[in-house]
C-alpha positions in Angstrom: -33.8 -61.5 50.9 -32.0 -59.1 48.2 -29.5 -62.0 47.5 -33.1 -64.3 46.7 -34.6 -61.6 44.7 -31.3 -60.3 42.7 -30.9 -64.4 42.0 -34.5 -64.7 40.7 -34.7 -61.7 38.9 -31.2 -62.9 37.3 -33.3 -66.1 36.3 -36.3 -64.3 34.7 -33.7 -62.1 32.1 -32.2 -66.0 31.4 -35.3 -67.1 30.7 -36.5 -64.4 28.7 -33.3 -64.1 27.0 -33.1 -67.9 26.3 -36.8 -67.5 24.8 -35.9 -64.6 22.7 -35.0 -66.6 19.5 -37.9 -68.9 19.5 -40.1 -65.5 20.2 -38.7 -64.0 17.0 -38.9 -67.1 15.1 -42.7 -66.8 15.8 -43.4 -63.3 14.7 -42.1 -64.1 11.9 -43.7 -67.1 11.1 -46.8 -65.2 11.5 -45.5 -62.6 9.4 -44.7 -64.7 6.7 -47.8 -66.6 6.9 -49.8 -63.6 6.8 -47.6 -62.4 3.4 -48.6 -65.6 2.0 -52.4 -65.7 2.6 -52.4 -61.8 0.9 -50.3 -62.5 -2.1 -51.8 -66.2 -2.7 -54.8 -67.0 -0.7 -56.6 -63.7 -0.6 -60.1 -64.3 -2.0 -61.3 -62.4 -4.6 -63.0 -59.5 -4.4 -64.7 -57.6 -7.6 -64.4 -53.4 -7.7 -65.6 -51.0 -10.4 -67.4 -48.1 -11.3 -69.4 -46.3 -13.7 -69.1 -43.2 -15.5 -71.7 -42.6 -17.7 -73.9 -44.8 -19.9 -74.5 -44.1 -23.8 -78.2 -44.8 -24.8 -78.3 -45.2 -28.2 -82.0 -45.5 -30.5 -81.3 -46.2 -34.1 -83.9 -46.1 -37.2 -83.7 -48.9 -39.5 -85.2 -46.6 -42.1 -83.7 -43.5 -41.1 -87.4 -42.0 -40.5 -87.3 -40.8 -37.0 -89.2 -44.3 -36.2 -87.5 -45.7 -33.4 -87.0 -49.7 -34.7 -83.6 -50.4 -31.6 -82.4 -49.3 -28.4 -79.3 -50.3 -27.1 -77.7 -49.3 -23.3 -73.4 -48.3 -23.9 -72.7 -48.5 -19.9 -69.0 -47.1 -19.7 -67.3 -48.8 -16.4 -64.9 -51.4 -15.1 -63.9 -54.3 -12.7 -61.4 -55.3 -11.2 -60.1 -58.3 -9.0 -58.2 -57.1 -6.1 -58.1 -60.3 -4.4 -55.4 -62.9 -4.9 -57.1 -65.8 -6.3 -59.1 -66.1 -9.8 -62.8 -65.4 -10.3 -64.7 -66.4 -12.9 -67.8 -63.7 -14.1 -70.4 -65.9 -15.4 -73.4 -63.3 -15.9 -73.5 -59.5 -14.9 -76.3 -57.1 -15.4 -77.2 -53.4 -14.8 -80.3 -53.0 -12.3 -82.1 -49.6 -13.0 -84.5 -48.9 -9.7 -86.4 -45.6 -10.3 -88.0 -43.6 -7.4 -91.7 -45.4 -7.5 -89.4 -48.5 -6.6 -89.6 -50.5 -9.6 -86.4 -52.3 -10.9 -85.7 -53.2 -14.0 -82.5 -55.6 -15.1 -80.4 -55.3 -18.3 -78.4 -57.8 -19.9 -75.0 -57.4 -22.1 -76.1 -59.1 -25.5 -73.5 -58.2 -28.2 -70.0 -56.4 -28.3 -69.5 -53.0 -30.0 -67.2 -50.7 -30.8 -65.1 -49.2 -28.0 -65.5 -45.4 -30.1 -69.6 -46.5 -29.8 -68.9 -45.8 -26.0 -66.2 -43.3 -25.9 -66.9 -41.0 -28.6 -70.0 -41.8 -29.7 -71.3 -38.3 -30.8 -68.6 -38.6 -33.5 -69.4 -42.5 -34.0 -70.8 -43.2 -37.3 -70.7 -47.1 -38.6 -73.9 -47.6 -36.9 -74.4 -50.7 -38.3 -71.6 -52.0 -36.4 -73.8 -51.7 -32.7 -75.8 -54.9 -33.6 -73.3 -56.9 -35.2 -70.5 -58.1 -32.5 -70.2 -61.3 -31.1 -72.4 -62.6 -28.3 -70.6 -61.8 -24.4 -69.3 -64.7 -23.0 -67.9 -65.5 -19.2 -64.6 -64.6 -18.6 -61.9 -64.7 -15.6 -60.0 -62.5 -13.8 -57.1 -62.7 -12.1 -55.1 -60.8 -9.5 -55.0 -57.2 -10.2 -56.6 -57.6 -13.9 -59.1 -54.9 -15.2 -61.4 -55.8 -17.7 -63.4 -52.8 -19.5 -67.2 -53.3 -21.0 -67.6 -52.7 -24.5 -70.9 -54.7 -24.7 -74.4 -53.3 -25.0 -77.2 -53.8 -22.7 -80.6 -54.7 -23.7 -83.2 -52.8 -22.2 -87.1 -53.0 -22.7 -89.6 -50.2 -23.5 -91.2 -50.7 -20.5 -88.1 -50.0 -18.8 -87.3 -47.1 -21.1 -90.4 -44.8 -20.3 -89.9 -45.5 -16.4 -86.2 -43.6 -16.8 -86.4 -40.2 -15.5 -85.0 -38.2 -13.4 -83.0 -39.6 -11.0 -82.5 -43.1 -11.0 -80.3 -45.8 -9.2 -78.3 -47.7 -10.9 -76.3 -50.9 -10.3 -73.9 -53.7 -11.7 -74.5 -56.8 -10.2 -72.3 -59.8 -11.3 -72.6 -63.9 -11.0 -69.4 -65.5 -9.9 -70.3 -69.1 -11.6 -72.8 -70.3 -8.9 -75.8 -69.7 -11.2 -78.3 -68.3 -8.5 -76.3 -65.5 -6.2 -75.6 -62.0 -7.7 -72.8 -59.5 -5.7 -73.9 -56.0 -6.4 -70.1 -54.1 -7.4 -70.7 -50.7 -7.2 -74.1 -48.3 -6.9 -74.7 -44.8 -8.1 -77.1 -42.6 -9.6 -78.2 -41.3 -13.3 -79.8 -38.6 -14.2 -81.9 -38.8 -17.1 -83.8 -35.4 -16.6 -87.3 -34.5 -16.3 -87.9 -34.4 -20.2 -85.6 -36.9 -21.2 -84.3 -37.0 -24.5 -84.7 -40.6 -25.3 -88.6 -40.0 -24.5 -88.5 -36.6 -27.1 -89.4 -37.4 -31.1 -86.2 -38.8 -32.7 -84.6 -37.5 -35.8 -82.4 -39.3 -38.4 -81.1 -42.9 -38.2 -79.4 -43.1 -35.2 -79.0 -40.7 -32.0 -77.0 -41.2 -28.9 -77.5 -40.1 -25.8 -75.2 -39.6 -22.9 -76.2 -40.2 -19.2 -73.7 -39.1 -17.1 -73.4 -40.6 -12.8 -74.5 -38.1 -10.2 -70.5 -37.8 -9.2 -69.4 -37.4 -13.4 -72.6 -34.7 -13.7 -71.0 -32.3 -10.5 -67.4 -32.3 -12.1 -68.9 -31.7 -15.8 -71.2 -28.7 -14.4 -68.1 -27.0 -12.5 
């Protein structure tokens, strides 16, 4: 019986020897097939975040009468995907704690020193004049940066205190579906200071994120 099993087992190593190659030659056509779905085929995928948002009111006649608003959100996205995506529409959603939501739209472009120095920012003109946004693509590892300001109503301004939830949705081209990127919080305060009497022509106010207000405060 040895003779049987020594011969057999004898067999098996052949075999598995004789199989090796085409074993190996599997792995790594797997491997390389995986390699090529991440590096070509990947979908895209949108990240970001948000630091802080700029809310700026501005007095045509410089006499504390509020005549604009504007929203200077200060975040990014990025496409860590492989392929291309087009960004048709985005928009920042503001959901305060009675559960109300409120959307904001980027209209113009303005000044990137509007956003990240705008207590020293003085051509105030220059807020409402840039050009209109427009759709843009990303692709693989791009980062694009806002520098557009967001519309957002009266109605919406008086419901902003306190804490409030914020997030940027974006529309990938299909028209009716919206990917929310990121979510955080804002903190506007119990007496904000975009609801407090305004003096001079223009005043901006910074909001920072719950995450940005801990590291400021430390």
């Amino acid at each position: 019986m040895k003779p049987a099993r020594n011969a057999l087992r004898r067999c098996e190593l052949e075999l598995v020897v004789n199989r090796l190659p085409l074993i190996i030659s599997t792995i790594a056509l797997i491997v390389s097939l995986g390699s090529a779905w991440f590096t070509v085929f990947r979908p895209a995928r949108i990240i970001g975040d948000l630091s802080y948002i700029t809310l700026w009111r501005l007095s045509s006649n410089n006499d504390g009468v509020v005549t604009d608003t504007a929203v200077a959100p200060a975040f990014w996205l990025r496409n860590i995907g492989a392929r291309s995506i087009i960004i048709s529409d985005l928009r920042l959603v503001f959901m305060p704690t009675d559960g109300s939501r409120y959307e904001a739209y980027p209209g113009s472009s303005l000044p990137q020193e509007a956003i990240d120095g705008a207590s020293e920012f003085h051509d105030y003109g220059r807020l409402s004049t840039g050009s209109p946004f427009r759709s843009f693509s990303l692709v693989a590892s791009e980062q694009w940066t806002s520098s557009y300001r967001f519309g957002v109503s009266q109605e919406a301004l008086q419901q902003l205190m306190g804490r409030v939830r914020v997030a940027l949705e974006v529309n990938s081209g299909n028209g009716t579906s919206w990917a929310s990127v990121f979510e955080d919080s804002l903190d506007f305060g119990t007496k904000p200071f975009h609801l407090q009497p305004m003096i001079g022509g223009a005043q901006s106010i910074p909001v920072y994120t719950q995450r940005w207000q801990a590291r400021r405060s430390q």
